[in-house]
N, C-alpha and C positions, 0 to 999 in steps of 0.2 A: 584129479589128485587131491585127495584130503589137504595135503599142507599148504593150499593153495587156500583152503577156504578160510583161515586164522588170519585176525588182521596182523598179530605180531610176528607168525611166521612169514607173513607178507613182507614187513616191514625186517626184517631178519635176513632174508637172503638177501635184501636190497642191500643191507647195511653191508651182507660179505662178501654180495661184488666189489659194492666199492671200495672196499677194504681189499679187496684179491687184486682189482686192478694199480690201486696208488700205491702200494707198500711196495712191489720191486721196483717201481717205476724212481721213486727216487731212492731206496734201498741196492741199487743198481750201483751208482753215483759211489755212497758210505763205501760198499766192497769195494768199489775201483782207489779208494784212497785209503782206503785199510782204516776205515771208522765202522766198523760192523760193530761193536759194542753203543754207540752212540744213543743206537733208540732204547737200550736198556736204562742209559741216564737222565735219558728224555722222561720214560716212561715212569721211572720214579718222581723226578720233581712236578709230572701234571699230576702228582697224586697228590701234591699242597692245591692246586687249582681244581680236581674234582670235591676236595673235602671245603673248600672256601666257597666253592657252589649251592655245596649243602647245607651251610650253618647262612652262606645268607639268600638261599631260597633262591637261586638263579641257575641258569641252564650252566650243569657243571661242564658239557663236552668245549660252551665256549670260554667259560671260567678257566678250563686245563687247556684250552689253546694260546690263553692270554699268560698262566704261568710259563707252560712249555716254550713257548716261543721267546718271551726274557731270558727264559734259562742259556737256551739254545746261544741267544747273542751274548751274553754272559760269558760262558763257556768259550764263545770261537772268536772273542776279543781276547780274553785271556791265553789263550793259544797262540794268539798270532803277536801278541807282543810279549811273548816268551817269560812272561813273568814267572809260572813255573809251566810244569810238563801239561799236556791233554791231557797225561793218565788220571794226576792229581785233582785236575780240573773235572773231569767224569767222575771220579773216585765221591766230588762233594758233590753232586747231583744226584749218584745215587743215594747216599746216606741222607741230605740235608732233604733233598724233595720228598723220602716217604718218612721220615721222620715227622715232617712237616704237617705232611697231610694227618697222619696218626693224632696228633698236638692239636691240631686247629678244630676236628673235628669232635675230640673228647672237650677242649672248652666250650665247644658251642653248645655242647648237652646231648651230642648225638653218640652213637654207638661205633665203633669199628666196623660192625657187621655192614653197615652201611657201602663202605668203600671195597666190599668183595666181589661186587658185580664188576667195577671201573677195575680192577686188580686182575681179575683173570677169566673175565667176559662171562657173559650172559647173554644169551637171546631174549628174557623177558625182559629184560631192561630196554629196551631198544623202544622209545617212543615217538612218535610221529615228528615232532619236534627237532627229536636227535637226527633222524634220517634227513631232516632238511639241512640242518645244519650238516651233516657230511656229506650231502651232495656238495654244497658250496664251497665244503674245504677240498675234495676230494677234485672241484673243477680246476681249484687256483694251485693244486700241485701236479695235477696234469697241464695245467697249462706252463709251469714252467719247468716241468722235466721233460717236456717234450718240446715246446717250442723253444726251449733257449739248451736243446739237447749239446749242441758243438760247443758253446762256450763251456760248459759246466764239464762237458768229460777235456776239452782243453786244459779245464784249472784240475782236476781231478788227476791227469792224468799226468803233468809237469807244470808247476804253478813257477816257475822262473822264465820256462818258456813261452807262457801263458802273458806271464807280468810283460816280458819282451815284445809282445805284439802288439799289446797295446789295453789289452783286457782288462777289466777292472777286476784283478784276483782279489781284493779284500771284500767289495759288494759280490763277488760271486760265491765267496766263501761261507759270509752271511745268512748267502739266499738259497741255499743249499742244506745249513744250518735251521733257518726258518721253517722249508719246507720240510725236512725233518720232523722238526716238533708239531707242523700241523696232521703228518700222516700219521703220529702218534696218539693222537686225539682221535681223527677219522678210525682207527683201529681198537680204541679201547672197549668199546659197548658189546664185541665179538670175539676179539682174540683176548683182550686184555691187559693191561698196563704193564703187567711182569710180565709176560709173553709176547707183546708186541716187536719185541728187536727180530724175534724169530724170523718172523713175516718179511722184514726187511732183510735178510738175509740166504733164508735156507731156499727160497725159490732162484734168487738168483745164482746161487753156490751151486744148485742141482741144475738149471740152464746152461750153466759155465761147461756142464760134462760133456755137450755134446756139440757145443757152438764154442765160435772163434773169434766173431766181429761183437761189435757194441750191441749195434741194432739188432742183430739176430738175439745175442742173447734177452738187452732186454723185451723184445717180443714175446717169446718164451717161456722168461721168468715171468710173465704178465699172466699168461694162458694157465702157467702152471697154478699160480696162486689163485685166479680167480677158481679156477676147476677145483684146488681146494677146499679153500673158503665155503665155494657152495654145497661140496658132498657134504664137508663135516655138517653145516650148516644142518642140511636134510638130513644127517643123522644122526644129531640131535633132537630131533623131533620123535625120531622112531626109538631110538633105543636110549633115550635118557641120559645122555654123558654130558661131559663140562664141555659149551664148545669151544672154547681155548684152547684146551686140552689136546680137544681132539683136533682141530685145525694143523699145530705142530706136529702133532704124531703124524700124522699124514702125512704133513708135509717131508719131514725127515724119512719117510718111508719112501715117498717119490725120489727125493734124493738118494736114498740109497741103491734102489732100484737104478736111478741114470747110472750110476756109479760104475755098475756094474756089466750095464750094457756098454758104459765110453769104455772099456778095457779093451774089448776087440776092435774097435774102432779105431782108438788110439794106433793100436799095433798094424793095424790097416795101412795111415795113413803113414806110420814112420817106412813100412816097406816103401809102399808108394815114393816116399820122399829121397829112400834109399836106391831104388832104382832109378828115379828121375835123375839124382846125382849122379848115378852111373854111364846114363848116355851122357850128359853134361862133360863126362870127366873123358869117354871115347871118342865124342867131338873134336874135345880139346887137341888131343891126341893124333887124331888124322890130318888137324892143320898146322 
């Protein structure tokens, strides 16, 4: 396979695994507690940390992990001690983070064009460098959206019930928060900083169509993103498109397609559920 023999498309499908497998992983979590807008507001304030990268000549992927990640706790302390809403809260992440980056970047003497690759991905951008650096973030958010999987969909799923057990619901809300902003960095060099919420989303929303439990879905959502990520990926190679672009389009095409098939499924299952209540209800009846 030709695309095989480029070191950047080398270093490009690498990037969209790992981007295919961490974005529903903890993009799972946001939908279960109805923050799907989240990595939108993320994804704008690491555009102050890709452009602070660039006026001072450091790797911006970890440059935008170290704004995102302030942002992130920023945000989900202001949330949680009610001072105002999370809409309001998201609402100044998006505006203040790419305003930010836009400003920091024009003083430093550099060009806006600059920040288009980190805005809505690139495969050429992807350097060796970068891929190391998203293995590393891509390890520390699988390792805690999976290994700390029961706690996080505990707090996600009833955070009074949670707090009652004994859980630390404000460090889990944190680290959920964290994780977030670091899968938003892992995601920029391919899907892109305006596009990344996508990723964390529309795989799990389209796993949701056909699954019922946690795990199932997020397995699924995992399968389906990484399956994305890499076609767009390879085809961007062959036919020349944005692969941001194309990653979400796809994506929301698989989504639609599930859509379509859980309908008869759906009607399956409620017959199903309709007749089990019907022995259920002649049982009752004979005794």
């Amino acid at each position: 396979m030709d695309i095989l023999d480029y070191a950047f498309m080398q270093r490009a499908l690498i990037a969209a695994a790992l981007v295919g497998i961490t974005a529903p992983a903890i993009g799972t979590y946001l939908v279960q507690r109805r923050q799907a807008l989240m990595g939108d507001g993320l994804g704008h304030v690491a555009m102050t940390g890709v452009a602070l990268g660039f006026v001072l000549q450091t790797s911006p992927v970890w440059m935008a992990t170290l704004v995102a990640v302030v942002g992130a706790v920023g945000m989900e302390l202001i949330r949680a001690r009610g001072r105002t809403s999370g809409d309001v809260a998201l609402a100044m992440l998006f505006y203040g983070g790419l305003a930010g980056g836009v400003m920091i970047i024009n003083l430093g003497g550099g060009q806006t064009a600059s920040l288009l690759g980190s805005m809505f991905g690139s495969i050429t951008t992807v350097a060796a460098e970068d891929v190391t650096a998203m293995a590393i973030l891509a390890a520390f958010v699988l390792a805690v959206a999976i290994g700390l999987r029961r706690q996080l969909f505990a707090v996600c799923q009833d955070e009074e019930f949670a707090r009652v057990t004994g859980l630390p619901v404000r460090a889990l809300n944190l680290l959920i928060a964290v994780t977030a902003a670091v899968t938003v960095t892992v995601a920029m060099r391919i899907v892109g900083l305006l596009l990344v919420s996508a990723m964390l989303v529309i795989p799990v929303a389209a796993a949701q169509r056909l699954t019922r439990s946690f795990a199932t879905t997020l397995g699924l959502a995992m399968a389906i993103s990484v399956t994305v990520s890499l076609t767009s990926t390879a085809a961007t190679y062959y036919i020349n498109v944005p692969s941001g672009a194309t990653i979400v389009l796809l994506a929301i095409a698989v989504f639609v397609a599930l859509t379509a098939l859980s309908a008869p499924l759906a009607r399956r299952r409620a017959r199903a559920a309709l007749a089990a209540e019907a022995v259920c209800t002649r049982d009752d009846v004979k005794v």
